[in-house]
PDB file of N, CA, C and O in Angstrom:
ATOM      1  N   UNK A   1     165.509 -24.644  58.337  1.00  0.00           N
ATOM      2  CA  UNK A   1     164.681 -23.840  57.489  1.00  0.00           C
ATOM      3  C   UNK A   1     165.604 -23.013  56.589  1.00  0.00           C
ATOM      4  O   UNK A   1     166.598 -22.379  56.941  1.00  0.00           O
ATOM      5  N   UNK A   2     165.004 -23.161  55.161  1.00  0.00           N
ATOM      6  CA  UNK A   2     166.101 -22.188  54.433  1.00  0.00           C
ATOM      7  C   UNK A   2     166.083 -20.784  54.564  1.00  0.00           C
ATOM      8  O   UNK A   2     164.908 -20.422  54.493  1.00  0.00           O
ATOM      9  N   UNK A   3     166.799 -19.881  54.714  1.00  0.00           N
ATOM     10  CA  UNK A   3     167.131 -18.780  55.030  1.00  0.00           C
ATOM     11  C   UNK A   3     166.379 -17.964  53.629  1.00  0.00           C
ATOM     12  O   UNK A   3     165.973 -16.825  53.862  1.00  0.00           O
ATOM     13  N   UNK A   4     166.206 -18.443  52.366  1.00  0.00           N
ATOM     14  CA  UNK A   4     166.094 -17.728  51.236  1.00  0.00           C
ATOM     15  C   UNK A   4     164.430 -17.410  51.399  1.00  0.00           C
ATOM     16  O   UNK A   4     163.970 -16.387  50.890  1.00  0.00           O
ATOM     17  N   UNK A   5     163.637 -18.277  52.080  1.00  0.00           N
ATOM     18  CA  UNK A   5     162.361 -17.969  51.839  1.00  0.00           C
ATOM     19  C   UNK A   5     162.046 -16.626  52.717  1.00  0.00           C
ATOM     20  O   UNK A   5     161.007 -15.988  52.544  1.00  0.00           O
ATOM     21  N   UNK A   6     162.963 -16.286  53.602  1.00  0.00           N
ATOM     22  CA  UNK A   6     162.747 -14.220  53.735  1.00  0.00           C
ATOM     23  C   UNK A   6     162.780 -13.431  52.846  1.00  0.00           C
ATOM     24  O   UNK A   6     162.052 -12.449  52.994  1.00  0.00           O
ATOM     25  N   UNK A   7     163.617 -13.514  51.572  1.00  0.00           N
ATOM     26  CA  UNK A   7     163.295 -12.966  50.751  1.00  0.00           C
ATOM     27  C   UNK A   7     162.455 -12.335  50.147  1.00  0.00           C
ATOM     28  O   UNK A   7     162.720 -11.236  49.658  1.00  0.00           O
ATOM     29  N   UNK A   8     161.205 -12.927  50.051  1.00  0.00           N
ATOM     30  CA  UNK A   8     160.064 -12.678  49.926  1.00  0.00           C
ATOM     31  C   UNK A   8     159.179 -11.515  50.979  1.00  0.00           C
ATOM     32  O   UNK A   8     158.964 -11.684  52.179  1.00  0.00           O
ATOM     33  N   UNK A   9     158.768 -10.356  50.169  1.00  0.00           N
ATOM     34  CA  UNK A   9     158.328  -9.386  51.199  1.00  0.00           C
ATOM     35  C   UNK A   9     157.318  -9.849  52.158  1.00  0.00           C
ATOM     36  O   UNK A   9     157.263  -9.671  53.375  1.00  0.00           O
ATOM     37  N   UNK A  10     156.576 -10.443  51.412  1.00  0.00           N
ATOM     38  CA  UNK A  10     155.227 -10.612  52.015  1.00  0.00           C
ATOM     39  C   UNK A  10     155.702 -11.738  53.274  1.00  0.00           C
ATOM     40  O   UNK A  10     155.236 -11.652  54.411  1.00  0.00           O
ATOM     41  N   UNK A  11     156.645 -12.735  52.887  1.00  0.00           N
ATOM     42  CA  UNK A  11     156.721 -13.488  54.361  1.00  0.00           C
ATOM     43  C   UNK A  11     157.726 -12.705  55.218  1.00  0.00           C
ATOM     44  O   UNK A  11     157.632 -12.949  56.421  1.00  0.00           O
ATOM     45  N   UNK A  12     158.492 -11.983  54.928  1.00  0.00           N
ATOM     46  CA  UNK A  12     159.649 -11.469  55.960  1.00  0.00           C
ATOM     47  C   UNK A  12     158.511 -10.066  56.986  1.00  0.00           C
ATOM     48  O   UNK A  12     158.455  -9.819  58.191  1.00  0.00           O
ATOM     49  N   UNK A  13     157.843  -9.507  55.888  1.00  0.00           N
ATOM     50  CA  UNK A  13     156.807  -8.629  56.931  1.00  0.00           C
ATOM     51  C   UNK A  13     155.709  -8.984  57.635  1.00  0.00           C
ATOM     52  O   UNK A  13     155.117  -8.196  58.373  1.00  0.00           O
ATOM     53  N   UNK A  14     155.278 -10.516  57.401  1.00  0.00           N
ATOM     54  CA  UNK A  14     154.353 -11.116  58.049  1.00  0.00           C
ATOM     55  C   UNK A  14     154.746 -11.324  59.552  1.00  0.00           C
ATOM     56  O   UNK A  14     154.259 -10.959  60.622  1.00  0.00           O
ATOM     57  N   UNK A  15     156.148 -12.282  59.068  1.00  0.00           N
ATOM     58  CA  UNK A  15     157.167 -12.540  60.234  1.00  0.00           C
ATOM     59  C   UNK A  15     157.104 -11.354  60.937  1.00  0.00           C
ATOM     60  O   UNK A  15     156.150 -11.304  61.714  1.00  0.00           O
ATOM     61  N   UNK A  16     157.830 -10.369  60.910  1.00  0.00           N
ATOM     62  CA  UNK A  16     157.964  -9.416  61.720  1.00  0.00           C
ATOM     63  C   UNK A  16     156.435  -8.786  62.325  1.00  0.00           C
ATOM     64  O   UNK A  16     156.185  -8.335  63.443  1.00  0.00           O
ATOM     65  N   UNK A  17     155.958  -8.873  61.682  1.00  0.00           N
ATOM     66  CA  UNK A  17     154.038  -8.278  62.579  1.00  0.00           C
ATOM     67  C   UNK A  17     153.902  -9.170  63.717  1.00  0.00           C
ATOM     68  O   UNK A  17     153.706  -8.746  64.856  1.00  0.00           O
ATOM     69  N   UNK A  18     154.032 -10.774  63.336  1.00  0.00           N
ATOM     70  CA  UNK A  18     153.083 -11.890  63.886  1.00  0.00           C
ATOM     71  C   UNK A  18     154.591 -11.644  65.458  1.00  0.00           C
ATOM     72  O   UNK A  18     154.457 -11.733  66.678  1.00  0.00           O
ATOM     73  N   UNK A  19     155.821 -11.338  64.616  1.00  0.00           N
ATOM     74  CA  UNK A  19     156.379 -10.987  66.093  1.00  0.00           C
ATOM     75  C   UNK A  19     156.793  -9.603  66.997  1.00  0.00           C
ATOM     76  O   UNK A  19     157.732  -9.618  67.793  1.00  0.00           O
ATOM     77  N   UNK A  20     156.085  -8.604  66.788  1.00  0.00           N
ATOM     78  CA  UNK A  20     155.475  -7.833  67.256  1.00  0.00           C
ATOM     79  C   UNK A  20     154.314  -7.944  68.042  1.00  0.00           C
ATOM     80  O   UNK A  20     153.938  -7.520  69.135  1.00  0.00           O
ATOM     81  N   UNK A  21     153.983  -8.465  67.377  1.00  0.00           N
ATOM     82  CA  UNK A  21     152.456  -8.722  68.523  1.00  0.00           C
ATOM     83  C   UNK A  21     152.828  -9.852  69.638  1.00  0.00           C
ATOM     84  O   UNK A  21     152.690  -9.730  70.855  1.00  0.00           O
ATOM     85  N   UNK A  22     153.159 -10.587  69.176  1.00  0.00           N
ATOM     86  CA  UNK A  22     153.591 -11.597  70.235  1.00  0.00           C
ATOM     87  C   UNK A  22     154.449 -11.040  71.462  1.00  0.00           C
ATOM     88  O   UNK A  22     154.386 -11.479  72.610  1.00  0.00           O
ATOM     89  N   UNK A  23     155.160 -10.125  71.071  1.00  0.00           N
ATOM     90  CA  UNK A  23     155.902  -9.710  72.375  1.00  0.00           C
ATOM     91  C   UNK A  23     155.447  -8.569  72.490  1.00  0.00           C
ATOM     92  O   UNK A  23     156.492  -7.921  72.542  1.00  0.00           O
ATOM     93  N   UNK A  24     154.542  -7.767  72.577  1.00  0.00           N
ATOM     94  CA  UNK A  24     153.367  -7.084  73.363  1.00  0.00           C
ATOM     95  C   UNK A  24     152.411  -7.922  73.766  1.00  0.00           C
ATOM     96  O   UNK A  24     152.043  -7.680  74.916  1.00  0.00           O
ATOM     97  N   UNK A  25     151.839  -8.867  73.219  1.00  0.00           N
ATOM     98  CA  UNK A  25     150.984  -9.643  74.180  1.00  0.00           C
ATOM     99  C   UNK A  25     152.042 -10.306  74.981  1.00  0.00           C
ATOM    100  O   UNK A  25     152.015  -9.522  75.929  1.00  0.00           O
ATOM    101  N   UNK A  26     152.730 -10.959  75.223  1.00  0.00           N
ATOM    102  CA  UNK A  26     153.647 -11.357  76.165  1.00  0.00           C
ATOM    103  C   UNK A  26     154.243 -10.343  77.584  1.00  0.00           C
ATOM    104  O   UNK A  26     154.485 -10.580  78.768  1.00  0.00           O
ATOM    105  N   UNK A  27     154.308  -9.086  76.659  1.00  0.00           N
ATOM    106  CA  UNK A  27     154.501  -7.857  77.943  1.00  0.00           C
ATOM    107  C   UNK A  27     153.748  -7.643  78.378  1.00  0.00           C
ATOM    108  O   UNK A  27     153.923  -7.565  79.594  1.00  0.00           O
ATOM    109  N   UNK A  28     152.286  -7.359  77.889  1.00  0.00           N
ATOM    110  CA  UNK A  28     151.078  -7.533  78.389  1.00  0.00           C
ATOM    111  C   UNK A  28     150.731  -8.651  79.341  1.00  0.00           C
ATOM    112  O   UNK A  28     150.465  -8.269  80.480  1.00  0.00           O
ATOM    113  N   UNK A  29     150.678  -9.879  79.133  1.00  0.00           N
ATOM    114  CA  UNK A  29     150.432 -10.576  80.032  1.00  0.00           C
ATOM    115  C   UNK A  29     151.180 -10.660  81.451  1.00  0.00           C
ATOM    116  O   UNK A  29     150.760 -10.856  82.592  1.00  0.00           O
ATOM    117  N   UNK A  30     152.761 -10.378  80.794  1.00  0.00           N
ATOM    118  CA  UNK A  30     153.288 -10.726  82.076  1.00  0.00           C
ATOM    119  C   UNK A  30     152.833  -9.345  82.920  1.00  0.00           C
ATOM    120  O   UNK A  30     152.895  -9.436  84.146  1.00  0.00           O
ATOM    121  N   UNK A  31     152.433  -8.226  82.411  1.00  0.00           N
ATOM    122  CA  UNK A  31     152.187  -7.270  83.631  1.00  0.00           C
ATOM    123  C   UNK A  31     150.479  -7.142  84.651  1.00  0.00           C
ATOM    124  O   UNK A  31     150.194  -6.491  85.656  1.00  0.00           O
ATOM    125  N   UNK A  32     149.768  -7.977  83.896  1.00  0.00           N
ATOM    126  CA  UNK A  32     148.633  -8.237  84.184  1.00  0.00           C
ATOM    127  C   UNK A  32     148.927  -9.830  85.250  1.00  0.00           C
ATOM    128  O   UNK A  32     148.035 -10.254  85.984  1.00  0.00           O
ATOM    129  N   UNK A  33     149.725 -10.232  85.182  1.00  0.00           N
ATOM    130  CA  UNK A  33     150.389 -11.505  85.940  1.00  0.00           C
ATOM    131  C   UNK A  33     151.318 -10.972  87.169  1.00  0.00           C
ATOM    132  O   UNK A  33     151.754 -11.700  88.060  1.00  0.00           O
ATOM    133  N   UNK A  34     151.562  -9.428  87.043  1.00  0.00           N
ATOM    134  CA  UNK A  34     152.398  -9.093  88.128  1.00  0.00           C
ATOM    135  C   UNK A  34     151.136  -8.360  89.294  1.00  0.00           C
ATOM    136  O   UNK A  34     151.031  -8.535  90.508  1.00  0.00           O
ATOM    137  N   UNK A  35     150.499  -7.716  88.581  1.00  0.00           N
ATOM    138  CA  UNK A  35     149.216  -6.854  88.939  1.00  0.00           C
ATOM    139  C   UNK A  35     148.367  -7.758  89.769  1.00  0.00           C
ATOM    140  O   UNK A  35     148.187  -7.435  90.943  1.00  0.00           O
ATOM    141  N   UNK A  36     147.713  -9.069  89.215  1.00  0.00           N
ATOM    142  CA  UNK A  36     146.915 -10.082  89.834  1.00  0.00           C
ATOM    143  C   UNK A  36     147.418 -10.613  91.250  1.00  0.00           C
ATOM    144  O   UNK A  36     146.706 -10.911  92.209  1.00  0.00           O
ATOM    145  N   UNK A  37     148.970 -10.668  91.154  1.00  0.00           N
ATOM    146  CA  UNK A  37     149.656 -11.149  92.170  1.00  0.00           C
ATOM    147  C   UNK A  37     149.957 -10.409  93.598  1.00  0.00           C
ATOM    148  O   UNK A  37     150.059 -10.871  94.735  1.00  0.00           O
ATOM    149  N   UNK A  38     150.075  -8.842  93.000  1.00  0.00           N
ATOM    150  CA  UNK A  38     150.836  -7.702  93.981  1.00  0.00           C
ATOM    151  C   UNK A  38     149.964  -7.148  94.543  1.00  0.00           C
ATOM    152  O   UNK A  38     150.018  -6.933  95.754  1.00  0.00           O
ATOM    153  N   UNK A  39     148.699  -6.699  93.596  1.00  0.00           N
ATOM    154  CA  UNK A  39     147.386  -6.343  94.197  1.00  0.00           C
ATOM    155  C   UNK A  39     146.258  -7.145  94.440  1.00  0.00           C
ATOM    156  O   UNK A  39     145.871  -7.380  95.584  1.00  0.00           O
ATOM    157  N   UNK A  40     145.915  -7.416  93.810  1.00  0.00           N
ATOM    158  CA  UNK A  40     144.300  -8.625  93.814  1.00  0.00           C
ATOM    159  C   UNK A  40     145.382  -9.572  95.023  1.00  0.00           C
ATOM    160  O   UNK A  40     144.591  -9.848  95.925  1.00  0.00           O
ATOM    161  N   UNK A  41     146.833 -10.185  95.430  1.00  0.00           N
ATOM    162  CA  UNK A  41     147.487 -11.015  95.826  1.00  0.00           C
ATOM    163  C   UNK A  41     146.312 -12.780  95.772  1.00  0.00           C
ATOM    164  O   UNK A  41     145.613 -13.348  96.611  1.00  0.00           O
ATOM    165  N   UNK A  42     146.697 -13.079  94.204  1.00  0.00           N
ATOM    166  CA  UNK A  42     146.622 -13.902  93.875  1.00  0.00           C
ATOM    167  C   UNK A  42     147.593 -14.601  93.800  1.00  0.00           C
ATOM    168  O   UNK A  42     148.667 -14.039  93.590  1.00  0.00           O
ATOM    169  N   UNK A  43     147.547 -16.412  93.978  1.00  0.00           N
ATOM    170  CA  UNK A  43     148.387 -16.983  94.299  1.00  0.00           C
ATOM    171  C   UNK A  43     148.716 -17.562  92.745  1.00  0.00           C
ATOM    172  O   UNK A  43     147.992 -17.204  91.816  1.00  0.00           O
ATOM    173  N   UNK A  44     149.676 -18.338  92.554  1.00  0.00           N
ATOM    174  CA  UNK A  44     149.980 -18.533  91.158  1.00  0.00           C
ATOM    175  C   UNK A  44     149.012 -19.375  90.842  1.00  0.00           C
ATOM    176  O   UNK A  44     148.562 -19.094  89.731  1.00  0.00           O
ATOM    177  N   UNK A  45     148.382 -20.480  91.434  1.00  0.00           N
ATOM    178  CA  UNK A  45     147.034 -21.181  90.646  1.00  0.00           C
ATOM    179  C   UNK A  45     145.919 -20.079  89.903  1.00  0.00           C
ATOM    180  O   UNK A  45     145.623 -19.909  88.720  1.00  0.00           O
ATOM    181  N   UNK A  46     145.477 -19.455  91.102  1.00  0.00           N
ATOM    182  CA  UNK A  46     144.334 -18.461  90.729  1.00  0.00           C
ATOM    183  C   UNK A  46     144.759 -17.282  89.764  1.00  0.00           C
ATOM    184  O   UNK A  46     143.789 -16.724  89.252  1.00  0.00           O
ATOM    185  N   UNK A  47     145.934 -16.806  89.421  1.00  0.00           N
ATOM    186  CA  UNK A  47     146.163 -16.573  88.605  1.00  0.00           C
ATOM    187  C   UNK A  47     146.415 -16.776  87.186  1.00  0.00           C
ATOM    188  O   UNK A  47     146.275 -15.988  86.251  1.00  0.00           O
ATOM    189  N   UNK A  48     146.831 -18.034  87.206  1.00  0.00           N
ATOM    190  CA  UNK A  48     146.641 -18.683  86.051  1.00  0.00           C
ATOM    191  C   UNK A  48     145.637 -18.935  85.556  1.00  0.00           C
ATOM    192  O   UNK A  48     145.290 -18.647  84.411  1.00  0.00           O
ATOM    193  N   UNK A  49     144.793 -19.751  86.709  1.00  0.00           N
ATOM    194  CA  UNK A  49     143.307 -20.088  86.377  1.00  0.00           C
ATOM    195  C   UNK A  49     142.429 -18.363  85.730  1.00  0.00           C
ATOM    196  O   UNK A  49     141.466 -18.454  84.970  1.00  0.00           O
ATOM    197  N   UNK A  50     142.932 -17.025  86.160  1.00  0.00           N
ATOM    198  CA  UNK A  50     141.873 -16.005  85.646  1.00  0.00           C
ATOM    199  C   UNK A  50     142.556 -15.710  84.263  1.00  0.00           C
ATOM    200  O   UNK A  50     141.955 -15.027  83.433  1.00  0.00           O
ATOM    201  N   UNK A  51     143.829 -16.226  84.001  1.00  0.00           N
ATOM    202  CA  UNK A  51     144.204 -15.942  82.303  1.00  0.00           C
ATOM    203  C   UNK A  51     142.958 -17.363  81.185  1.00  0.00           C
ATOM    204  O   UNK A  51     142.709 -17.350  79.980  1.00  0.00           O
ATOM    205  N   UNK A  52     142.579 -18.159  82.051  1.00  0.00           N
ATOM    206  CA  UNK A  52     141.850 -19.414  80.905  1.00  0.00           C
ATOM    207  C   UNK A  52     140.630 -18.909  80.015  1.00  0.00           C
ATOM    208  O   UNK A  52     140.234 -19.336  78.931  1.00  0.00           O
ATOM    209  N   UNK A  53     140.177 -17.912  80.776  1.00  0.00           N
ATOM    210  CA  UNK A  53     139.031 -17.533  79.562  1.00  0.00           C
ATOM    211  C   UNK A  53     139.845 -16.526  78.422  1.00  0.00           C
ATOM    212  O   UNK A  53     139.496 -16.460  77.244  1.00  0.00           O
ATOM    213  N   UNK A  54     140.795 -15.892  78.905  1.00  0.00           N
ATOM    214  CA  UNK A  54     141.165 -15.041  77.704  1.00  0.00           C
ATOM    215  C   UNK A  54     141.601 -16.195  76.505  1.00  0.00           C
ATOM    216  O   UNK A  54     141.159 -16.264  75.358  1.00  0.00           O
ATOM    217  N   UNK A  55     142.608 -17.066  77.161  1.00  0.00           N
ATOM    218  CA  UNK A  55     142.932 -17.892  76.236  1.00  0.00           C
ATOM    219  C   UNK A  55     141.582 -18.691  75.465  1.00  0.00           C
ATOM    220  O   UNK A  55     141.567 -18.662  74.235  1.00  0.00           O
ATOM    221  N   UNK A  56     140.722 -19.232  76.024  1.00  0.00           N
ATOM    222  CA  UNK A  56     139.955 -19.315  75.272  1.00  0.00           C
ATOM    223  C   UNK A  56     139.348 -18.628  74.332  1.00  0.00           C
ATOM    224  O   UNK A  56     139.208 -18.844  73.129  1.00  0.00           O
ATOM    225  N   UNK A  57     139.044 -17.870  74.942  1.00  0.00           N
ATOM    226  CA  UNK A  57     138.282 -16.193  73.753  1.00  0.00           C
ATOM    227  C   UNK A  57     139.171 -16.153  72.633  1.00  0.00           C
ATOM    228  O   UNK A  57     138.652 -16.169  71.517  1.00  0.00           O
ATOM    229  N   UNK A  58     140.761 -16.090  72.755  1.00  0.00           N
ATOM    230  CA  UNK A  58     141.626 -15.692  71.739  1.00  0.00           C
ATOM    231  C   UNK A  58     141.406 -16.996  70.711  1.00  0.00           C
ATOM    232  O   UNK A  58     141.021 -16.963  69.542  1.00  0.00           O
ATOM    233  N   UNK A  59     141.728 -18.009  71.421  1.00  0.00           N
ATOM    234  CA  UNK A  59     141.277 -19.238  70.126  1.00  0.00           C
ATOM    235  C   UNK A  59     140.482 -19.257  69.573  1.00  0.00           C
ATOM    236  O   UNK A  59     140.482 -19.420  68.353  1.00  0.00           O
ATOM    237  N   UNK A  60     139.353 -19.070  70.396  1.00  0.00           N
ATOM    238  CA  UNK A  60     137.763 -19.105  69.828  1.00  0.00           C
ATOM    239  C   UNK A  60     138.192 -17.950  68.490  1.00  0.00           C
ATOM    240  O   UNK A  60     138.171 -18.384  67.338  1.00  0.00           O
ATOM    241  N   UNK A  61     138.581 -16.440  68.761  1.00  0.00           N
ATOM    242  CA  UNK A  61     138.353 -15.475  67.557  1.00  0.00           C
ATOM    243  C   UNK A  61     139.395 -15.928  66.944  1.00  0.00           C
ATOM    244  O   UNK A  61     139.284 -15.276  65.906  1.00  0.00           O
ATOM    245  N   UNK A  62     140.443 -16.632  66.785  1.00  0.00           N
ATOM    246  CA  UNK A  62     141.775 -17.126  65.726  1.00  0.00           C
ATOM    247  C   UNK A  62     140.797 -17.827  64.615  1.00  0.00           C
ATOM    248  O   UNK A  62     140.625 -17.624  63.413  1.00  0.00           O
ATOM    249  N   UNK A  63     140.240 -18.732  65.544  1.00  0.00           N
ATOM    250  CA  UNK A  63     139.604 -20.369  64.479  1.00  0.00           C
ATOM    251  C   UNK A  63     138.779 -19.614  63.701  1.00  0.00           C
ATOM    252  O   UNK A  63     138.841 -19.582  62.472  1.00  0.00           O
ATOM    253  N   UNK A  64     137.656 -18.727  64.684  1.00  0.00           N
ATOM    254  CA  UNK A  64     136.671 -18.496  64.000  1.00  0.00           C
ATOM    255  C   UNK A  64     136.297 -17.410  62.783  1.00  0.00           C
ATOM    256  O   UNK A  64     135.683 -17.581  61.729  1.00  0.00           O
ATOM    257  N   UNK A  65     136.894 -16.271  63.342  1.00  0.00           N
ATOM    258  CA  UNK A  65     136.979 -15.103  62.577  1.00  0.00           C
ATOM    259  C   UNK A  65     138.199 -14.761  61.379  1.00  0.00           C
ATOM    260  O   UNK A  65     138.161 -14.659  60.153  1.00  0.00           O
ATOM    261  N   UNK A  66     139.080 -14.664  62.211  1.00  0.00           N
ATOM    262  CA  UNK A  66     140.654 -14.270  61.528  1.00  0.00           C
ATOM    263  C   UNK A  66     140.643 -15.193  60.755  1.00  0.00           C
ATOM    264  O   UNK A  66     140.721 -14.670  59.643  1.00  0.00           O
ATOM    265  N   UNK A  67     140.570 -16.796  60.589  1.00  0.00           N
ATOM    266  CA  UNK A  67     141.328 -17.472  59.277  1.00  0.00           C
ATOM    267  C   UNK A  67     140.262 -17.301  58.633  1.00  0.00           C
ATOM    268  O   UNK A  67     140.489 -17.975  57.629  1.00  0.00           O
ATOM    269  N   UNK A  68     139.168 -16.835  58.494  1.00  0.00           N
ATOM    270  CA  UNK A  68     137.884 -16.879  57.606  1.00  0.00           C
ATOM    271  C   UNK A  68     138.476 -15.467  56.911  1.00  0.00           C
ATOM    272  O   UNK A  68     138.503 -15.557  55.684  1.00  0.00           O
ATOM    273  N   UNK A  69     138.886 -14.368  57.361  1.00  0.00           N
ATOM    274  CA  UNK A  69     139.453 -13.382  56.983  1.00  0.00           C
ATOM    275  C   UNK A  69     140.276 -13.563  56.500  1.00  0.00           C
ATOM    276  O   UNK A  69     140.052 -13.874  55.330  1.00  0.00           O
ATOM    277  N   UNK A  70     141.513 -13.543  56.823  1.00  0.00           N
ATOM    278  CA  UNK A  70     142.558 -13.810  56.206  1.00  0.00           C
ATOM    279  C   UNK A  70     142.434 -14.750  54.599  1.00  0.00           C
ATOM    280  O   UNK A  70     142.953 -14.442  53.527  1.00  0.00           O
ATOM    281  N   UNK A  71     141.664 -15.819  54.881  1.00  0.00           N
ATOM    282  CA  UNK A  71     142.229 -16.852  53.357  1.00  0.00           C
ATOM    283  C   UNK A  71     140.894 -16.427  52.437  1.00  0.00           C
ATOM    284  O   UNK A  71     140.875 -16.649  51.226  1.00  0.00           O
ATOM    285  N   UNK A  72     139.920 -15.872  53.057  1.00  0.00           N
ATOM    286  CA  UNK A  72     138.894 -16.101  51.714  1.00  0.00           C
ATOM    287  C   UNK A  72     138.801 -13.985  51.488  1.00  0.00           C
ATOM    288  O   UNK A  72     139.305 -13.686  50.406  1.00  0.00           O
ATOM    289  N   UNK A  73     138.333 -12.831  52.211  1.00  0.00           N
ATOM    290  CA  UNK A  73     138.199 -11.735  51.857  1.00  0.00           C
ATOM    291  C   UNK A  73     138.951 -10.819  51.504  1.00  0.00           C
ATOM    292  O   UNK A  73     138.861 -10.054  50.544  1.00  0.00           O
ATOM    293  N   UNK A  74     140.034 -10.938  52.642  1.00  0.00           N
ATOM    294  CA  UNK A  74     141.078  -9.927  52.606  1.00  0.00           C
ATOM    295  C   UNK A  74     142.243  -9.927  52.359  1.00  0.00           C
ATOM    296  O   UNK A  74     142.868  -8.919  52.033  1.00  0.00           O
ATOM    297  N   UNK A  75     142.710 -11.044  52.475  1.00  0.00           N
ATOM    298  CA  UNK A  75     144.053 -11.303  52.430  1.00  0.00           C
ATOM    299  C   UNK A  75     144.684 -11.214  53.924  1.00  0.00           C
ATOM    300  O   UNK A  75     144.149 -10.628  54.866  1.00  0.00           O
ATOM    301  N   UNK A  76     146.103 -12.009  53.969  1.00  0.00           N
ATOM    302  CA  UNK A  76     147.243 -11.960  55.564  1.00  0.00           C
ATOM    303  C   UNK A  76     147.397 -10.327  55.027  1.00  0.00           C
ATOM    304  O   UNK A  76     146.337  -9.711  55.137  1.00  0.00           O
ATOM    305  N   UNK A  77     148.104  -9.835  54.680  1.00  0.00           N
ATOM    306  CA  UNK A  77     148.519  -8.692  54.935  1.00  0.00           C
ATOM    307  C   UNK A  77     147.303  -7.287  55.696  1.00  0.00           C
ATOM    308  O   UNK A  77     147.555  -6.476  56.587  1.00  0.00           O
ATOM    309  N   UNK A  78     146.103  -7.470  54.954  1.00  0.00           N
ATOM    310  CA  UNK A  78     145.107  -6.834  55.498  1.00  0.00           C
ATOM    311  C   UNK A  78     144.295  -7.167  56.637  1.00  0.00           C
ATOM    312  O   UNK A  78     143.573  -6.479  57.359  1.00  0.00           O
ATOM    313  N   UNK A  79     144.564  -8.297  56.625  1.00  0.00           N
ATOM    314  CA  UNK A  79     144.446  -8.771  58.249  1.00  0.00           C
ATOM    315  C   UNK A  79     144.764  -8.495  59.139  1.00  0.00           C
ATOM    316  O   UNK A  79     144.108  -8.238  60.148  1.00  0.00           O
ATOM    317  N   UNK A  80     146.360  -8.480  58.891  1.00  0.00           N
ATOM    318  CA  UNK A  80     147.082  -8.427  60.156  1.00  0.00           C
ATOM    319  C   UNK A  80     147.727  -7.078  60.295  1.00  0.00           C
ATOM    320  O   UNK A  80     148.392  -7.106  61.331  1.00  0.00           O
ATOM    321  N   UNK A  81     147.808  -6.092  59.797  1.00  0.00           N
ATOM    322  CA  UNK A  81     148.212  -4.589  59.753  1.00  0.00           C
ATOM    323  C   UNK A  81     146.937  -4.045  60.799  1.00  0.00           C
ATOM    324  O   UNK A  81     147.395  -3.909  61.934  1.00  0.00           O
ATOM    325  N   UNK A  82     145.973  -3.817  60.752  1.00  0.00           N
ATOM    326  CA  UNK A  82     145.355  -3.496  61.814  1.00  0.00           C
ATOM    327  C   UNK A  82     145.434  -3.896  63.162  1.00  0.00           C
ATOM    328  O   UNK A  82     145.283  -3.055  64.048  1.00  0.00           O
ATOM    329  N   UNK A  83     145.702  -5.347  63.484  1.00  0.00           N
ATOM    330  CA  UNK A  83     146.371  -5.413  64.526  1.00  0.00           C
ATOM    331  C   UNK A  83     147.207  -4.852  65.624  1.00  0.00           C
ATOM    332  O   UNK A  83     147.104  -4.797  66.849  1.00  0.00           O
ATOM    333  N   UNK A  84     148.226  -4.384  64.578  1.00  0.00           N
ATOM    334  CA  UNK A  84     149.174  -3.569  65.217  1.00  0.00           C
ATOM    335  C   UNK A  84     149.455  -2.417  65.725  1.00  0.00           C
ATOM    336  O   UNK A  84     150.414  -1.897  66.295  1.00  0.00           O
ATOM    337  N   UNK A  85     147.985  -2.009  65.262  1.00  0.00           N
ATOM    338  CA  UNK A  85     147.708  -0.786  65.687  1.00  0.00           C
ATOM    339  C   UNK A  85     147.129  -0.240  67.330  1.00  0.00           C
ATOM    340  O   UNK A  85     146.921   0.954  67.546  1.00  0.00           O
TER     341      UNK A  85
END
C-alpha cells in the first residue's frame, strides 16, 4: 500500500478513529471474556457462544444503519466522530 495516500486528512483521521475504536472494543471484549469466565465460570464454548448475538447485532447495525449514514446523509467523518465518544 502506498504510504502517500495518508496524506490526505480525511483518510489518515478516519484511520486513526476506525482504530481507536477497535482497540476499545477489543479491551472491552476481552474484559467481558475474563468476567464470563471468573465469575458467571463459563467455559470457553459458552462463552463464546454468549458473544454471537452481539456480533450479530453489530453487523446487523454496520449493514443496516451506518453505511446508509455514512454514504448518502452525513458523510464518514460525521458518522464516525460520535462514536468515539
Amino acid at each position: 500500500m502506498p504510504l502517500r495516500i495518508f496524506r490526505s486528512r480525511n483518510v489518515a483521521g478516519a484511520n486513526l478513529i476506525q482504530m481507536l475504536m477497535v482497540s476499545g472494543l477489543f479491551a472491552c471484549s476481552s474484559w467481558v471474556r475474563c468476567t464470563l469466565q471468573r465469575v458467571l465460570r463459563y467455559d470457553a464454548l459458552e462463552g463464546g457462544l454468549a458473544f454471537l448475538p452481539v456480533a450479530v447485532g453489530n453487523r446487523r447495525a454496520v449493514a443496516g444503519v451506518c453505511q446508509r449514514l455514512s454514504s448518502t446523509r452525513f458523510g464518514a467523518r460525521a458518522t464516525l466522530s460520535p462514536g468515539c465518544s
